[in-house]
PDB file of N, CA, C and O in Angstrom:
ATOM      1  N   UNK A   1     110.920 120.488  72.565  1.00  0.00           N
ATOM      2  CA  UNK A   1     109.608 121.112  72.736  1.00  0.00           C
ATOM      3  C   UNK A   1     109.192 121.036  74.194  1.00  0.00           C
ATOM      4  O   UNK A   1     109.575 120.061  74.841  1.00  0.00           O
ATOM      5  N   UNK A   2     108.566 121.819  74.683  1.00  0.00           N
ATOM      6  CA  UNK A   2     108.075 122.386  76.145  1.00  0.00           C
ATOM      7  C   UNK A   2     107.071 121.426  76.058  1.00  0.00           C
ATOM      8  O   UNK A   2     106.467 121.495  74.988  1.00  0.00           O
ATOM      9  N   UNK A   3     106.736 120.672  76.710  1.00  0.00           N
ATOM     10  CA  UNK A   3     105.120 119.776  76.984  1.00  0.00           C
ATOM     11  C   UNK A   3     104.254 120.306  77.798  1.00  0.00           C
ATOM     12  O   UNK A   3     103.444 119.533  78.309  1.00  0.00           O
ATOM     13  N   UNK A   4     104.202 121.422  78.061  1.00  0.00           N
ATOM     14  CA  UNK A   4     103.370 122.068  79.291  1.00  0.00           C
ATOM     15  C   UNK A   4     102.927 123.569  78.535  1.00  0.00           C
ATOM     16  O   UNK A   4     103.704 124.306  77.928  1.00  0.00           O
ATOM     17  N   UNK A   5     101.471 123.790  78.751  1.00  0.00           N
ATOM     18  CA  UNK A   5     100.908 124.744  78.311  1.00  0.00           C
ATOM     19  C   UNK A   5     100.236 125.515  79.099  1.00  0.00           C
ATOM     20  O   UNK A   5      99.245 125.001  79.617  1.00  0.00           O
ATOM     21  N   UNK A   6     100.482 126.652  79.363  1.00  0.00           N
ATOM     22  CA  UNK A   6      99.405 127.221  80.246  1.00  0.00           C
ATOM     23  C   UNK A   6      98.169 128.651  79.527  1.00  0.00           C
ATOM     24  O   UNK A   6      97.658 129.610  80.104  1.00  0.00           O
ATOM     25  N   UNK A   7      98.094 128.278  78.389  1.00  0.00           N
ATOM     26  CA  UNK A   7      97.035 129.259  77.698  1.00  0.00           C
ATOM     27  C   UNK A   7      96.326 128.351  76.189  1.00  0.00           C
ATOM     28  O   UNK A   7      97.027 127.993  75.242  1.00  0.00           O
ATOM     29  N   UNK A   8      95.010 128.153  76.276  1.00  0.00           N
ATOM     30  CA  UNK A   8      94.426 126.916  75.357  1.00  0.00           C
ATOM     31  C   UNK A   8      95.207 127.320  74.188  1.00  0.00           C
ATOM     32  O   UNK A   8      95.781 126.505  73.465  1.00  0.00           O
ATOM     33  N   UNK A   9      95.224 128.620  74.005  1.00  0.00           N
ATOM     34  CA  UNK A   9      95.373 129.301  72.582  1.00  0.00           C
ATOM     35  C   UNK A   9      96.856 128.392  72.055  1.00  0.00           C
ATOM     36  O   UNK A   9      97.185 128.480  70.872  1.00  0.00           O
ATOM     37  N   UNK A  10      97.738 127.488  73.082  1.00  0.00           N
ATOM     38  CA  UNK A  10      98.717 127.026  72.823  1.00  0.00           C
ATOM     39  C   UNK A  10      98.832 125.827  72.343  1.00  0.00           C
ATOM     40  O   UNK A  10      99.773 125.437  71.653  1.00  0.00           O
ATOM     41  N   UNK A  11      97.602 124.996  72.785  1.00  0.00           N
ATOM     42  CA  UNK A  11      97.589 123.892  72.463  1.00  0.00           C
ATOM     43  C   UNK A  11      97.339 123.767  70.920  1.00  0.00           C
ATOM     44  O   UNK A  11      96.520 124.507  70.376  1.00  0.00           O
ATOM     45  N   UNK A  12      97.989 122.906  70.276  1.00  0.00           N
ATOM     46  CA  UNK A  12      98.296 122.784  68.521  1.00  0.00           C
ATOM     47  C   UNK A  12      97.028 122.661  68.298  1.00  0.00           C
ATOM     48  O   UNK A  12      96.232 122.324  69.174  1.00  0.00           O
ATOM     49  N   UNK A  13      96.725 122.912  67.147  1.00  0.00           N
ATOM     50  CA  UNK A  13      95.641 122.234  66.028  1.00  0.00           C
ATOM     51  C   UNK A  13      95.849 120.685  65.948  1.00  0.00           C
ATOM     52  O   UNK A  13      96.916 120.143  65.659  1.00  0.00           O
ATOM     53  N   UNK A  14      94.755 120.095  66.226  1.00  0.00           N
ATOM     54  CA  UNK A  14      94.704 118.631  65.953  1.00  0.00           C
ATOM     55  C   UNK A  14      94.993 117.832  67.428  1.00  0.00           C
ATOM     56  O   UNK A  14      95.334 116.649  67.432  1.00  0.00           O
ATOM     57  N   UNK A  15      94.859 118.426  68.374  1.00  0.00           N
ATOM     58  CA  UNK A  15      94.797 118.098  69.858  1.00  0.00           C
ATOM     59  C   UNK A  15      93.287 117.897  70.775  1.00  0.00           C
ATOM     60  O   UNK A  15      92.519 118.832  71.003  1.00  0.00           O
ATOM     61  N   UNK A  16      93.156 117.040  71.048  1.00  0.00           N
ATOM     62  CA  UNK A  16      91.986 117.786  72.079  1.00  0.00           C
ATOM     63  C   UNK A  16      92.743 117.281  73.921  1.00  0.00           C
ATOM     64  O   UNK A  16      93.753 116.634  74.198  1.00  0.00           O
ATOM     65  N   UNK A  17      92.021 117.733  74.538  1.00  0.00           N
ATOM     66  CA  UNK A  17      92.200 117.614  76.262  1.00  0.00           C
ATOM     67  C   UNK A  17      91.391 116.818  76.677  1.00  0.00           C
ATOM     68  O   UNK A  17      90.228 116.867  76.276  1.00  0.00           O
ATOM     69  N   UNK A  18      91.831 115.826  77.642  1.00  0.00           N
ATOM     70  CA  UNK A  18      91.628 115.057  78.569  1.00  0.00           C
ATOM     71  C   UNK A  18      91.890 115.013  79.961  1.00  0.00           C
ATOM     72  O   UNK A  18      93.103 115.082  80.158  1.00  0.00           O
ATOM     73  N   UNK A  19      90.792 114.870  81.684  1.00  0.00           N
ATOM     74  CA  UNK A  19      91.561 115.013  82.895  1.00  0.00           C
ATOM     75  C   UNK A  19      92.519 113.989  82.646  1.00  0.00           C
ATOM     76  O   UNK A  19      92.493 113.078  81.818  1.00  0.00           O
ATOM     77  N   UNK A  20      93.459 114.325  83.593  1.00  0.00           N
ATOM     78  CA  UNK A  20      94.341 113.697  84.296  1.00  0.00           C
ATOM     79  C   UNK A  20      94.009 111.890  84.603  1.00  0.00           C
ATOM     80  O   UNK A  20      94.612 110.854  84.323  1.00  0.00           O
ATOM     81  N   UNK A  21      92.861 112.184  85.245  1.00  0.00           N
ATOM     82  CA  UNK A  21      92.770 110.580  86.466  1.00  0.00           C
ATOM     83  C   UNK A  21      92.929 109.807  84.802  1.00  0.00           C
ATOM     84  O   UNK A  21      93.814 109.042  84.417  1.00  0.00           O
ATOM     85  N   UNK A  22      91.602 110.391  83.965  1.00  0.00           N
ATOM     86  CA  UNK A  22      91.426 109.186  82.777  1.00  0.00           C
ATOM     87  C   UNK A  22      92.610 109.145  81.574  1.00  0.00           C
ATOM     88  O   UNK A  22      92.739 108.334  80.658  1.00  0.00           O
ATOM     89  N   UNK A  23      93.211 110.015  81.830  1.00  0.00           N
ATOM     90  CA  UNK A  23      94.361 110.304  80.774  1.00  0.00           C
ATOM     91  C   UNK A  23      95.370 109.076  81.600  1.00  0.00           C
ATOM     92  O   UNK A  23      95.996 108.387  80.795  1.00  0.00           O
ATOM     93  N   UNK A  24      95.518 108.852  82.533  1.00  0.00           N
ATOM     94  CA  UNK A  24      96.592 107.451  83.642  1.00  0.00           C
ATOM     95  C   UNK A  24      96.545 106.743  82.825  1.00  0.00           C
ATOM     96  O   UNK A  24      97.589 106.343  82.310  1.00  0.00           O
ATOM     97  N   UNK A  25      95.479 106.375  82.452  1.00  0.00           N
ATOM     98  CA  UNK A  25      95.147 104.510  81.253  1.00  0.00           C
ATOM     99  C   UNK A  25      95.999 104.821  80.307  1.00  0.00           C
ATOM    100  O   UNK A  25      96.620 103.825  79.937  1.00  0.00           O
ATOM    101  N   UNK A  26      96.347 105.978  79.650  1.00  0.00           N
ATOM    102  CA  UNK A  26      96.655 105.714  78.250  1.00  0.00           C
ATOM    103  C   UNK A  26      98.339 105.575  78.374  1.00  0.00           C
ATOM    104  O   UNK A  26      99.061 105.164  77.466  1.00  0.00           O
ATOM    105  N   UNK A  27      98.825 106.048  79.810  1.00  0.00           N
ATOM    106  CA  UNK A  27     100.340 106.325  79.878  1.00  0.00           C
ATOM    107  C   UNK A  27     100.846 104.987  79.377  1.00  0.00           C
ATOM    108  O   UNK A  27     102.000 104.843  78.973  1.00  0.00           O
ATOM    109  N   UNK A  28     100.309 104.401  79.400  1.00  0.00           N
ATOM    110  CA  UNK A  28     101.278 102.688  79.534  1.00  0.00           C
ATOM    111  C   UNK A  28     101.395 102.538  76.977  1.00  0.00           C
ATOM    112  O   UNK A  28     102.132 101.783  76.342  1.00  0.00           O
ATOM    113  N   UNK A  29     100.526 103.414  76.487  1.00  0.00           N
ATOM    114  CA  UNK A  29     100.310 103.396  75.033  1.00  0.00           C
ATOM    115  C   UNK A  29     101.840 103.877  74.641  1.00  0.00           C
ATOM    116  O   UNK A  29     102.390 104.913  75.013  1.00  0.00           O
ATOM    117  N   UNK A  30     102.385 102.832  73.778  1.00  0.00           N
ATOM    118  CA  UNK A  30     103.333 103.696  72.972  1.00  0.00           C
ATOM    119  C   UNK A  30     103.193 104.872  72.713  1.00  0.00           C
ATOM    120  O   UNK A  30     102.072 105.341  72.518  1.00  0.00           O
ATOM    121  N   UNK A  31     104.225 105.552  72.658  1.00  0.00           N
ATOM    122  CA  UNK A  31     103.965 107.313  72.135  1.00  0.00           C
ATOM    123  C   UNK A  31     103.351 108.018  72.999  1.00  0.00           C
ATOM    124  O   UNK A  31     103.698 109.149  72.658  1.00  0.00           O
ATOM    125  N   UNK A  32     102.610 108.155  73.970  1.00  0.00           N
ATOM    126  CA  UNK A  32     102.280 108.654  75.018  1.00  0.00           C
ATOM    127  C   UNK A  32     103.000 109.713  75.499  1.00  0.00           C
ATOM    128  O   UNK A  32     102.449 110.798  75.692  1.00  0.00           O
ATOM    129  N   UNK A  33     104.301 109.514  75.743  1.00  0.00           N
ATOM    130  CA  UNK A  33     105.477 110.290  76.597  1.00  0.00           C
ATOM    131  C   UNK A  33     105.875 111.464  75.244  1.00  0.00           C
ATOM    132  O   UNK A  33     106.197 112.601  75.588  1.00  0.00           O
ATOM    133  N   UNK A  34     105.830 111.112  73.702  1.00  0.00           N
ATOM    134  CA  UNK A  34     106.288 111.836  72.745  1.00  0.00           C
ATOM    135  C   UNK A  34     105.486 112.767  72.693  1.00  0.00           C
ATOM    136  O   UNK A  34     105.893 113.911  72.491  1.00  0.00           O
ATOM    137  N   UNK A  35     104.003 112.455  72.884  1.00  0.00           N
ATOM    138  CA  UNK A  35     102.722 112.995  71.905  1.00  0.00           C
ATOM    139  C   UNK A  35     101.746 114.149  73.440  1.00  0.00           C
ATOM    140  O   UNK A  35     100.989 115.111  73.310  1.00  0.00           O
ATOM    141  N   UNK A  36     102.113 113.639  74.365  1.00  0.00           N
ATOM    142  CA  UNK A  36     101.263 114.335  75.497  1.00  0.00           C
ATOM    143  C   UNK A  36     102.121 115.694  75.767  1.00  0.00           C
ATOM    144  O   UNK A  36     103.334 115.896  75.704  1.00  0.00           O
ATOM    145  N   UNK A  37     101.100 116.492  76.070  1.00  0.00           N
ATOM    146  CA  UNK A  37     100.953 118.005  76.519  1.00  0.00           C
ATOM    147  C   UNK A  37     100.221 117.979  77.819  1.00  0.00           C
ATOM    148  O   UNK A  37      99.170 117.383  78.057  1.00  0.00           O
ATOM    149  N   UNK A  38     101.013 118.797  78.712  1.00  0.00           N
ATOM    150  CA  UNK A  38     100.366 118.943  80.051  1.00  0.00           C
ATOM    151  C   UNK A  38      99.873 120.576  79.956  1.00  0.00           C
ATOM    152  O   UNK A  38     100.512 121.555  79.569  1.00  0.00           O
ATOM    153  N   UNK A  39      98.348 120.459  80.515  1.00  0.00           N
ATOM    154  CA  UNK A  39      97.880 121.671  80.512  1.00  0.00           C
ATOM    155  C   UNK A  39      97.662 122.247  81.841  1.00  0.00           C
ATOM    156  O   UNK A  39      97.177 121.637  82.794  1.00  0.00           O
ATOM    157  N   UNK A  40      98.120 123.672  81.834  1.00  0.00           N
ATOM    158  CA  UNK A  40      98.100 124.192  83.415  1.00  0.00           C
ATOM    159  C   UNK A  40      96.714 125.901  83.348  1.00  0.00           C
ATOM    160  O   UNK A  40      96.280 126.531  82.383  1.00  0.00           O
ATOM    161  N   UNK A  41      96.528 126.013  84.495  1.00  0.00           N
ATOM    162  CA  UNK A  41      95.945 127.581  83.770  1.00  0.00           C
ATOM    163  C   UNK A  41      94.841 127.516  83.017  1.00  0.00           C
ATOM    164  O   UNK A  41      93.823 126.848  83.195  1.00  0.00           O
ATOM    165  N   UNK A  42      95.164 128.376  82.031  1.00  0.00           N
ATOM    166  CA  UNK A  42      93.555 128.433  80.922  1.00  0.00           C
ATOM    167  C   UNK A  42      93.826 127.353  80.272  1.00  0.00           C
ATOM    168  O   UNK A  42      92.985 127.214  79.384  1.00  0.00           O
ATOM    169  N   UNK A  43      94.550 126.558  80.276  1.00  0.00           N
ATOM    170  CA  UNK A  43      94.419 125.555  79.074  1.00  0.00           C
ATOM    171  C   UNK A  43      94.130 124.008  79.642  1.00  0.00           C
ATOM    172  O   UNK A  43      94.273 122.927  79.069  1.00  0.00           O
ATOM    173  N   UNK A  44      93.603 124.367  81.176  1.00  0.00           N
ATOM    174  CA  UNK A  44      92.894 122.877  81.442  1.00  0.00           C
ATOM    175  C   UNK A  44      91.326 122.893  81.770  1.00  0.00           C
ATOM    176  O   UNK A  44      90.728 123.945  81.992  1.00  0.00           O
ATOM    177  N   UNK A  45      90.983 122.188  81.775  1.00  0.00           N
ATOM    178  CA  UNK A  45      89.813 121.826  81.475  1.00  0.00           C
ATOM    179  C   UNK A  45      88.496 122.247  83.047  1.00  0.00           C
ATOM    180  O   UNK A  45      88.226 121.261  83.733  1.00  0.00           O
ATOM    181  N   UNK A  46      87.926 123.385  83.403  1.00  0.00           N
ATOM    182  CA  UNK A  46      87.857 123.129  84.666  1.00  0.00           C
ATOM    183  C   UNK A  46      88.696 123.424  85.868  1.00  0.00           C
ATOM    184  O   UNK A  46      88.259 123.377  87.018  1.00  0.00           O
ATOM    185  N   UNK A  47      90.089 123.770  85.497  1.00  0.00           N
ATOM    186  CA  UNK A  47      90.951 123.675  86.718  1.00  0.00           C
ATOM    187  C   UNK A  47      91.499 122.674  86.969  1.00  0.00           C
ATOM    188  O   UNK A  47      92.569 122.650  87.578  1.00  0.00           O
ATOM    189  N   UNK A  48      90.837 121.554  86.522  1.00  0.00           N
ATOM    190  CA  UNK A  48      91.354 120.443  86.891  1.00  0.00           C
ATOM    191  C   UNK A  48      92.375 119.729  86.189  1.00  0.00           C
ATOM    192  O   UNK A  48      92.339 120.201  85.053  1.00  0.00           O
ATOM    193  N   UNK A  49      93.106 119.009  86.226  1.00  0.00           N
ATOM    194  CA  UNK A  49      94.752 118.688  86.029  1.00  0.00           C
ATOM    195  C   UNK A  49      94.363 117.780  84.613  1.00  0.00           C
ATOM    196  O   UNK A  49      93.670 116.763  84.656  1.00  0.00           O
ATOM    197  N   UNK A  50      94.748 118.157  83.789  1.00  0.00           N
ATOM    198  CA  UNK A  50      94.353 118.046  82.181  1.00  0.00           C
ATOM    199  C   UNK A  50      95.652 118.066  81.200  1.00  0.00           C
ATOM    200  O   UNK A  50      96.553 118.887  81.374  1.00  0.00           O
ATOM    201  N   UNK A  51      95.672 117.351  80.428  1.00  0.00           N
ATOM    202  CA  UNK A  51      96.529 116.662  79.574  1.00  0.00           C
ATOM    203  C   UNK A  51      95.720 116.923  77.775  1.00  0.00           C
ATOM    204  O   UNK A  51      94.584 116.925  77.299  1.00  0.00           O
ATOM    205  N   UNK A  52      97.109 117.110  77.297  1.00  0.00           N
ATOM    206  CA  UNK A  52      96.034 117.156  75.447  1.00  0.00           C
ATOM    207  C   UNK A  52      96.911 116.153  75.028  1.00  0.00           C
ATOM    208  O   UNK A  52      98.024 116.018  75.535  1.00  0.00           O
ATOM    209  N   UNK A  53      96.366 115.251  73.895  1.00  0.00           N
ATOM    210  CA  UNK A  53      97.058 114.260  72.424  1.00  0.00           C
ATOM    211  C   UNK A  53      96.649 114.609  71.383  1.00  0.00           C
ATOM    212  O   UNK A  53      95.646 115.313  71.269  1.00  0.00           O
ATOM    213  N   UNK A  54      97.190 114.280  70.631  1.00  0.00           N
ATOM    214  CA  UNK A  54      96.380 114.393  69.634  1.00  0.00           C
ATOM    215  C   UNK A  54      95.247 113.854  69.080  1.00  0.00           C
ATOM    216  O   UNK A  54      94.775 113.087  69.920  1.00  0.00           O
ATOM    217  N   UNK A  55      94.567 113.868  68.081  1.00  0.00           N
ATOM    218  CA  UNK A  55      93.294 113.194  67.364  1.00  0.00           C
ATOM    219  C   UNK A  55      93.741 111.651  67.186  1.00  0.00           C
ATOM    220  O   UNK A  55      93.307 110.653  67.762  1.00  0.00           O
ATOM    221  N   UNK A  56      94.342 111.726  66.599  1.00  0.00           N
ATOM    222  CA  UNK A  56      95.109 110.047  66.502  1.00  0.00           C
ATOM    223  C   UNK A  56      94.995 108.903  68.272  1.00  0.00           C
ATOM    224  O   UNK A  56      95.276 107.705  68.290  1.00  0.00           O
ATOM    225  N   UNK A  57      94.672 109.465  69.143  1.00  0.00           N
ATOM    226  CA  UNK A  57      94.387 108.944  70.371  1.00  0.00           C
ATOM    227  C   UNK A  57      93.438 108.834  70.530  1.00  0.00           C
ATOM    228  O   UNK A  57      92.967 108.493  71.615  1.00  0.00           O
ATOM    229  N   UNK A  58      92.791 109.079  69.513  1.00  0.00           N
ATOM    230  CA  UNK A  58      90.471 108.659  70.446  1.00  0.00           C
ATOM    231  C   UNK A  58      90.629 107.186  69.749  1.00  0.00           C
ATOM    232  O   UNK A  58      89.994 106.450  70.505  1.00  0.00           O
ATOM    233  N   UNK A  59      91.097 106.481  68.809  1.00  0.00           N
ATOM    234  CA  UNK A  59      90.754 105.198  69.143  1.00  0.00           C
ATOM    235  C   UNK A  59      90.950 104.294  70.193  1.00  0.00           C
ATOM    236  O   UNK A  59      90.341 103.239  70.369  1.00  0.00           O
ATOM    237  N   UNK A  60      92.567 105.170  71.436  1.00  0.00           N
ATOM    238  CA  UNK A  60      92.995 104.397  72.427  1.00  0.00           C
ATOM    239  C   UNK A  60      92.414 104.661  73.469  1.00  0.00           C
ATOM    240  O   UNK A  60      92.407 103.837  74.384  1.00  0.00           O
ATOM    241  N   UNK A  61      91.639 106.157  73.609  1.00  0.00           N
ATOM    242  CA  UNK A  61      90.900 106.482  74.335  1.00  0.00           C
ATOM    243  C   UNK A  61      89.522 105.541  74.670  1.00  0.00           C
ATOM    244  O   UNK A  61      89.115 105.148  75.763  1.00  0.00           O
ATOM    245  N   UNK A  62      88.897 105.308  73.156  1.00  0.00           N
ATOM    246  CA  UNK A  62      87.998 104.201  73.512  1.00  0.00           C
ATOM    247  C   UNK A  62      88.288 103.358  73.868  1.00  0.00           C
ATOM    248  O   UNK A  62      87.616 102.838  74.758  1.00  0.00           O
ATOM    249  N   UNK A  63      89.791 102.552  73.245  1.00  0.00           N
ATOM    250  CA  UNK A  63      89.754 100.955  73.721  1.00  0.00           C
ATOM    251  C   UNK A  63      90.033 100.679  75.213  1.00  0.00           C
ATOM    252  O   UNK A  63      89.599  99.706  75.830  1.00  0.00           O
ATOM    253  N   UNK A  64      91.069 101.982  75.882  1.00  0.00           N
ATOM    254  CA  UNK A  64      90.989 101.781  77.135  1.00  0.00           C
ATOM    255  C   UNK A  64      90.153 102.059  78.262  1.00  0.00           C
ATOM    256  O   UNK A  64      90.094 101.372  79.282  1.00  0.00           O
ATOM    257  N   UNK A  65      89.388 103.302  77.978  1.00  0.00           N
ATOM    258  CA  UNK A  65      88.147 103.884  78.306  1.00  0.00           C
ATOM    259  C   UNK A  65      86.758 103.729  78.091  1.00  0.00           C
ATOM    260  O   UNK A  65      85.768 104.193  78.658  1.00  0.00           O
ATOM    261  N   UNK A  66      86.902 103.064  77.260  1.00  0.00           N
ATOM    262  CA  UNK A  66      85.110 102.739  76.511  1.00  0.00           C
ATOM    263  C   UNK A  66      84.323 103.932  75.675  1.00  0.00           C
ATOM    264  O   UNK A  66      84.543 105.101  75.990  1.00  0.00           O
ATOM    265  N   UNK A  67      83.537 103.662  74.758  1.00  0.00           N
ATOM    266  CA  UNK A  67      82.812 104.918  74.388  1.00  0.00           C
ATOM    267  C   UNK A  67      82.525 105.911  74.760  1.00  0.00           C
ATOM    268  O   UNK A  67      82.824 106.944  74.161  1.00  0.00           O
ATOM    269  N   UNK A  68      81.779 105.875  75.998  1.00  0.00           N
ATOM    270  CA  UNK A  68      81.222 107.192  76.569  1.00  0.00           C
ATOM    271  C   UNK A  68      82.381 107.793  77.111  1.00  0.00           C
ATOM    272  O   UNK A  68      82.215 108.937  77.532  1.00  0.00           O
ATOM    273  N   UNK A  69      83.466 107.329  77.202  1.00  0.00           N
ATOM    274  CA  UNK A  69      84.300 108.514  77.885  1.00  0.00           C
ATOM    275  C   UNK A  69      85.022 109.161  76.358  1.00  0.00           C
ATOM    276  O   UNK A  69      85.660 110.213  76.395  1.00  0.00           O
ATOM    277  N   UNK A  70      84.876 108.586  75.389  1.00  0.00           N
ATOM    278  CA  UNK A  70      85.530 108.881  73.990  1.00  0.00           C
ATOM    279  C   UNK A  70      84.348 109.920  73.932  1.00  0.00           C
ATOM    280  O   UNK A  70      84.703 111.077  73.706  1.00  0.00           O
ATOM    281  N   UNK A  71      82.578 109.627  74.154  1.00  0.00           N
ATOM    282  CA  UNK A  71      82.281 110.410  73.563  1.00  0.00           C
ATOM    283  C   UNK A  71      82.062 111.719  74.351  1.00  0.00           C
ATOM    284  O   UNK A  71      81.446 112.652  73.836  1.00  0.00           O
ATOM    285  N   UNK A  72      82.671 111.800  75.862  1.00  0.00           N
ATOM    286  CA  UNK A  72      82.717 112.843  76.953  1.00  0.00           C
ATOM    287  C   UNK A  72      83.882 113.810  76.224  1.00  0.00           C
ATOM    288  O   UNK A  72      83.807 114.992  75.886  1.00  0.00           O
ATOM    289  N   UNK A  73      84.922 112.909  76.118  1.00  0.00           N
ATOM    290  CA  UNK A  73      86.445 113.690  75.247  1.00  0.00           C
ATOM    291  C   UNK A  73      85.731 114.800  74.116  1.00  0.00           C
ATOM    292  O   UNK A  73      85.676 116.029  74.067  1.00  0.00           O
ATOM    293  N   UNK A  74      85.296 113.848  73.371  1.00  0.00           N
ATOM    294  CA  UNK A  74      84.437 115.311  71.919  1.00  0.00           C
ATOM    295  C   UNK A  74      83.890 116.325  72.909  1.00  0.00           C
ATOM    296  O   UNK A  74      84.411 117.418  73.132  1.00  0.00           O
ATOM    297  N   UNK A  75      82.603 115.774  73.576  1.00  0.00           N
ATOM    298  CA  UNK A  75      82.055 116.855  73.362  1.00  0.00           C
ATOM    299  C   UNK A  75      82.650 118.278  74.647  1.00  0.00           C
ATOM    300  O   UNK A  75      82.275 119.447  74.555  1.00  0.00           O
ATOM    301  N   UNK A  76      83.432 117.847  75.538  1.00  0.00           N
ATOM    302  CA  UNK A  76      84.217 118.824  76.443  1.00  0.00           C
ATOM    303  C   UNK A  76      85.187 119.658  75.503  1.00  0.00           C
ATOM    304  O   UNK A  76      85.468 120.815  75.813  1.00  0.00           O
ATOM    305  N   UNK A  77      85.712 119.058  74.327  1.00  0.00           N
ATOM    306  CA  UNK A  77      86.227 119.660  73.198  1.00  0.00           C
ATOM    307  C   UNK A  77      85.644 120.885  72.693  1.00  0.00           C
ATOM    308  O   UNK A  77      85.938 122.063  72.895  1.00  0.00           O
ATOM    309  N   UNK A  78      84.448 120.151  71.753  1.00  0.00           N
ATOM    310  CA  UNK A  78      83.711 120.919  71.353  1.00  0.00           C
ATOM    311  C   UNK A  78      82.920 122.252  71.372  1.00  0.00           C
ATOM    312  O   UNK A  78      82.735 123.230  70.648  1.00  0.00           O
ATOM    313  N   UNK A  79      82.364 121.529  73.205  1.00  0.00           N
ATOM    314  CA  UNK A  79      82.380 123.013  73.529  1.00  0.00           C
ATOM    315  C   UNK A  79      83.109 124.127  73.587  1.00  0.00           C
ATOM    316  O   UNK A  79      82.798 125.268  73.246  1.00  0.00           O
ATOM    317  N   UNK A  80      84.373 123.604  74.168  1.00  0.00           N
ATOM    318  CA  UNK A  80      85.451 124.580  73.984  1.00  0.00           C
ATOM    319  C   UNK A  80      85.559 125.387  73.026  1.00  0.00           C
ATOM    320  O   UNK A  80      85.693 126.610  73.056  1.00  0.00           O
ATOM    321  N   UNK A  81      85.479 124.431  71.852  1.00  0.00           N
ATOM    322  CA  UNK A  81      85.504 125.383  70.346  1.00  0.00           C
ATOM    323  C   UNK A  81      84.240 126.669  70.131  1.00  0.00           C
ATOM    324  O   UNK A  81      84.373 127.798  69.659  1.00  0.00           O
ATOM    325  N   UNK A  82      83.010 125.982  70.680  1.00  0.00           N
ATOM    326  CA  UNK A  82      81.439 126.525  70.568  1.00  0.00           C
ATOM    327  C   UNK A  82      81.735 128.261  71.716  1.00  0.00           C
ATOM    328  O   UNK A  82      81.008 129.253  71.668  1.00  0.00           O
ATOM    329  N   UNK A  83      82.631 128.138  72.352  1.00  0.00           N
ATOM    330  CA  UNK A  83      82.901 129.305  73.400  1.00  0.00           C
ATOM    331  C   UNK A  83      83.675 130.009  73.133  1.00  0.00           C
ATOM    332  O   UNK A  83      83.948 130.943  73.887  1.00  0.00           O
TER     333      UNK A  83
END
């Protein structure tokens, strides 16, 4: 499988996106290297250098990140969906 996406419409069902800088913390998580998608183009966030996991990663998202960036992850999601 290709890990690199450059149109959202590509990224799977059951993914959401994260930048880059805060997506660093999670590299060191088992499964990381299996489960990450690099997003280029329309499918990052902003322009800015953006990564998707799946749903199964917001608990590591919090533990390494803390809440508010778990709850920044939803709602940059969300909107996405709302647009």
């Amino acid at each position: 499988m290709d890990n690199t996406v450059a149109n959202i419409e590509e990224i799977p069902d059951g993914y959401f996106r994260i930048h880059w800088p805060q997506s660093q913390m999670l590299m060191d998580v088992p499964g990381y290297d299996e489960d990450v998608i690099h997003c280029v183009g329309g499918a990052a966030i902003d322009e800015l250098s953006t990564v998707a996991l799946p749903y199964k990663w917001m608990d590591a998202v919090e533990e390494q990140l803390g809440k508010k960036t778990r709850f920044y992850v939803q709602v940059i999601n969300q909107k996405h969906k709302l647009n």
